[in-house]
LUMKE-102897 format. One record per atom (N, C-alpha, C): x, z negated, y. Coordinates in steps of 0.2 Angstrom, whole numbers, plus 5000, padded with zeros to 4 digits. Each point is the difference from the previous one (the first is absolute). Layout:
BEGIN
XZY;...
***
This chain:
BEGIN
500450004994;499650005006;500450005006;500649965001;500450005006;500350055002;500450034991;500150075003;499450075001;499750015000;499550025002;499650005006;500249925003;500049995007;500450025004;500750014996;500750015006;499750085000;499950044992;500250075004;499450035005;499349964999;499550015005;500349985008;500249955001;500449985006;500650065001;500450014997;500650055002;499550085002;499650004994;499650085002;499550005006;499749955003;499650005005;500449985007;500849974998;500550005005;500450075003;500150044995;499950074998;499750035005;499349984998;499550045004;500050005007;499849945002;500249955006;500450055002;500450025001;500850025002;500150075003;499550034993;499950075004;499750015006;499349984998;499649995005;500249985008;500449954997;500349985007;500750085004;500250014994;500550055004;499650075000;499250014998;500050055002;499550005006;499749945001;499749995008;500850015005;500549974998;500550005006;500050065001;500250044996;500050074998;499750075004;499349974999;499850025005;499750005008;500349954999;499949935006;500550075004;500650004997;500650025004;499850094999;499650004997;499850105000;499750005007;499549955000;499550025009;500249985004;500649965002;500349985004;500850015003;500050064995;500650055002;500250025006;500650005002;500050015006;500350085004;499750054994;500150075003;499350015005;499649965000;499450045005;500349985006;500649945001;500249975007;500850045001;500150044996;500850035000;500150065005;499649965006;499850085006;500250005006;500250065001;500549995007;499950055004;499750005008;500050055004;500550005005;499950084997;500550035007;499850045005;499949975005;499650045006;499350004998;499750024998;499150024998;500150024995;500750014995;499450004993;500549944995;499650024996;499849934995;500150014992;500749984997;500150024995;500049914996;499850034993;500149944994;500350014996;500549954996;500350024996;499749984991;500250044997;500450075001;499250055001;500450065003;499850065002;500150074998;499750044998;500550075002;500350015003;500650025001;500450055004;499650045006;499550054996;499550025004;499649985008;500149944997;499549965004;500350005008;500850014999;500250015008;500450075001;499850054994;500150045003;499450045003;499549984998;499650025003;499649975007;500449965001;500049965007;500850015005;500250084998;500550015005;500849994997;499849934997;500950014997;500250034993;500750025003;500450054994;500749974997;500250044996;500849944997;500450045003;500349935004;500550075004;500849974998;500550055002;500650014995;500649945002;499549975007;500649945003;500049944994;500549974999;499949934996;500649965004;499349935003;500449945003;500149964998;500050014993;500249934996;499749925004;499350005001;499849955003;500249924997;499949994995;500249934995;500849995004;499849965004;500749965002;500549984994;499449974995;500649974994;500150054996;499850075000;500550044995;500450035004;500450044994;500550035003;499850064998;500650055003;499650054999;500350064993;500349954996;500250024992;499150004998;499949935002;499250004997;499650055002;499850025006;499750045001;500250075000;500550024997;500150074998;499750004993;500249944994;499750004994;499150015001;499949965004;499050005002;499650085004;500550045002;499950055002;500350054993;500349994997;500250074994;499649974991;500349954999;500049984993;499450014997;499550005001;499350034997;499750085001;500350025005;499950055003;500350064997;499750064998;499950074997;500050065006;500250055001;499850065004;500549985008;500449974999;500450005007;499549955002;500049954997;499549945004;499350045002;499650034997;499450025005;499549994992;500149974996;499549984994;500549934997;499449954996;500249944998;499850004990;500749984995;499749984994;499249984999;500049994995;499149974999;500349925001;499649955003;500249945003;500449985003;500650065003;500549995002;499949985010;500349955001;500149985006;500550035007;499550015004;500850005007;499849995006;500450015005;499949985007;500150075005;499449985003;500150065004;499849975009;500350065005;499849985005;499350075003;499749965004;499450025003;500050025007;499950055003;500250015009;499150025003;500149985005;499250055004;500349965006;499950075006;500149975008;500749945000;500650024997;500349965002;500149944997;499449994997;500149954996;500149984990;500549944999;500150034994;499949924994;499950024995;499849944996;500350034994;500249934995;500250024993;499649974996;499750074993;499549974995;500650004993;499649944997;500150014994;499650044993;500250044999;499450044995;500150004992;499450014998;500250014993;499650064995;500150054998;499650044995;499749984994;499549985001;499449974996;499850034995;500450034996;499650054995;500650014995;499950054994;500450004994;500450075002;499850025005;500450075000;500450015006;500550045002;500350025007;499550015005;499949975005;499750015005;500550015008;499750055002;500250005009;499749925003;500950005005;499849945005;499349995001;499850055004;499349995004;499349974995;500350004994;499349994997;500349914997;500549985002;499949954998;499949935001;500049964999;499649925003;500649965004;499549975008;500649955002;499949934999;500349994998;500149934998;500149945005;500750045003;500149945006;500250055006;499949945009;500250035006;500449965002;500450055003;500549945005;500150045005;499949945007;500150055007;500549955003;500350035004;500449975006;499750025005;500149955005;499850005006;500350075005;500749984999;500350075004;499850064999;499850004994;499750094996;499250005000;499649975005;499350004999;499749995009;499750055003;499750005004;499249995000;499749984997;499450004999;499949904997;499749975002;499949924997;499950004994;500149954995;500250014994;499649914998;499549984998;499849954998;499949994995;500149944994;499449994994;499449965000;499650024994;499449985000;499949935002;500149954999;500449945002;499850015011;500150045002;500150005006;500950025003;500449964996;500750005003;500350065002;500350015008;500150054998;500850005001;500150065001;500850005001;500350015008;499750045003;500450005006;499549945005;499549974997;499949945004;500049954998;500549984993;499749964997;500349925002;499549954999;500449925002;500149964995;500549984999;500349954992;499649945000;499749975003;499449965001;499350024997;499950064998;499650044997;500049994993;500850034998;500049974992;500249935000;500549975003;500049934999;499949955005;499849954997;499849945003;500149944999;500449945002;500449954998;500050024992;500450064999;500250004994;499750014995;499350055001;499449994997;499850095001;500050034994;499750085004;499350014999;499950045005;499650005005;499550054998;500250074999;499750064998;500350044993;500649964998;500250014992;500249954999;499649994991;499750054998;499550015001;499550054998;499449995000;499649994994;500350004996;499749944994;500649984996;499549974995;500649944997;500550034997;500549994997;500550034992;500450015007;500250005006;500550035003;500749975001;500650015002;500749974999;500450035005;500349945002;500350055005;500849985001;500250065001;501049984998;500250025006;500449985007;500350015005;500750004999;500150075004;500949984998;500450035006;500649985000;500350005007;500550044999;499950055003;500550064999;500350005008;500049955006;500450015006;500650015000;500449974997;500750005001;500350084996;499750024993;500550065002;499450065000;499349995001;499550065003;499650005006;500049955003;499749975003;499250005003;500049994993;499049985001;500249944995;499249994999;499849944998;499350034993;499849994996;499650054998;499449934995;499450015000;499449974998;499950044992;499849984995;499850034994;499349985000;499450024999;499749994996;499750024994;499949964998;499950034992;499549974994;499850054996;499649974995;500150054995;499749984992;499650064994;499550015000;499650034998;499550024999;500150034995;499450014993;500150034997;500850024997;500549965001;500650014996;500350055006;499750015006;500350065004;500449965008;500250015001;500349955008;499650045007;499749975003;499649995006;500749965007;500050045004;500649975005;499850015007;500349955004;499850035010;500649965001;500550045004;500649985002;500350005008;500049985002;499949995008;500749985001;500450045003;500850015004;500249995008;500349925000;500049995007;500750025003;500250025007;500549985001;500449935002;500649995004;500349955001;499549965003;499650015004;499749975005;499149984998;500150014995;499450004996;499350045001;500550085003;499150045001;500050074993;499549985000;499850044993;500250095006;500350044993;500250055000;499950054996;499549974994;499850044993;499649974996;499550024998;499649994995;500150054994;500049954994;499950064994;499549954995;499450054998;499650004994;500150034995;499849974994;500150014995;499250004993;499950054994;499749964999;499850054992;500449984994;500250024995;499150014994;499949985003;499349974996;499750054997;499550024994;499750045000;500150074996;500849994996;500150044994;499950075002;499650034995;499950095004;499350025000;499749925005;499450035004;500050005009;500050085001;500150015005;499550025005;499849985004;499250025004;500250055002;
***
């Protein structure tokens, strides 16, 4: 009878345990944070991830300058992130295959991160942006996230507050890793971060010496190879 008791107790502790991770589960399916992963530039309004498309059909095109915006790489890294997945003189990406590219319209210029979301060779243009990253110096138009925060106006008193942030995250699961690149880059750099789904979710905010923000980058891997 006891044992009888132990495995009814161990198989309804069992049960218990699903149920409990698959409410979190889902808990964290509807409150994912790609509906909030959005960022405007000037009047429009992009989410991540996105088509390609989506801005070029809003004026921008990939243009052939590369400014190595990532203060923290160098620029070995970013010759690898411009060629190693890439087929056809860089103008088509492997099936899943990753790269970076930069963006121009009127002057102004932005780096995406893309990825080819299919089994086959695909042209750049068809494939999904994953992450943005703008500098201040290379963006004439205002640049805000969903959040509000922007970047050419933004006040650090917005995100933080006696040491308490303010407008990240915007929901729970988030982490944040600050690191102090002054002395040999001189910024100062904000991580945030999370998984989801086993994929990494990031908003990175790049200060200089003087503590004025300079660059925003979103990130937002989520979503395997479903593309809207």
């Amino acid at each position: 009878m006891k044992k009888r008791n132990k495995i009814l107790f161990f198989t309804i502790s069992i049960f218990l345990f699903f149920i409990s991770y698959m409410n979190s589960y889902a808990n964290e399916k509807t409150s994912t944070f790609p509906k909030e992963m959005t960022i405007t530039i000037g009047k429009e309004e992009y989410t991540l991830f996105c088509k390609l498309d989506e801005f070029l059909k809003n004026g921008w095109k990939l243009s052939e300058r590369k400014f190595n915006m990532d203060p923290t790489r160098t620029e070995y890294w970013y010759e690898v992130r411009y060629t190693l997945s890439c087929k056809e003189n860089g103008t088509k990406l492997i099936p899943w295959g990753t790269a970076i590219r930069t963006l121009e319209k009127n002057d102004s210029y932005l780096e995406v991160e893309i990825e080819n979301r299919s089994d086959t060779i695909a042209k750049i243009e068809d494939s999904t942006v994953e992450g943005i990253l703008i500098l201040s110096k290379h963006i004439k138009e205002e640049v805000k996230l969903k959040n509000g925060l922007s970047l050419q106006n933004f006040k650090l008193e917005e995100l933080w507050k006696d040491g308490n942030p303010q407008k990240y995250p915007f929901s729970e699961g988030w982490m944040v890793s600050p690191t102090d690149y002054l002395e040999e880059l001189g910024c100062f750099v904000e991580y945030f971060h999370r998984a989801v789904e086993q994929r990494p979710q990031e908003a990175t905010f790049y200060y200089d010496e003087k503590d004025r923000l300079f660059g925003i980058k979103i990130y937002n891997g989520v979503g395997g190879n479903q593309v809207k």
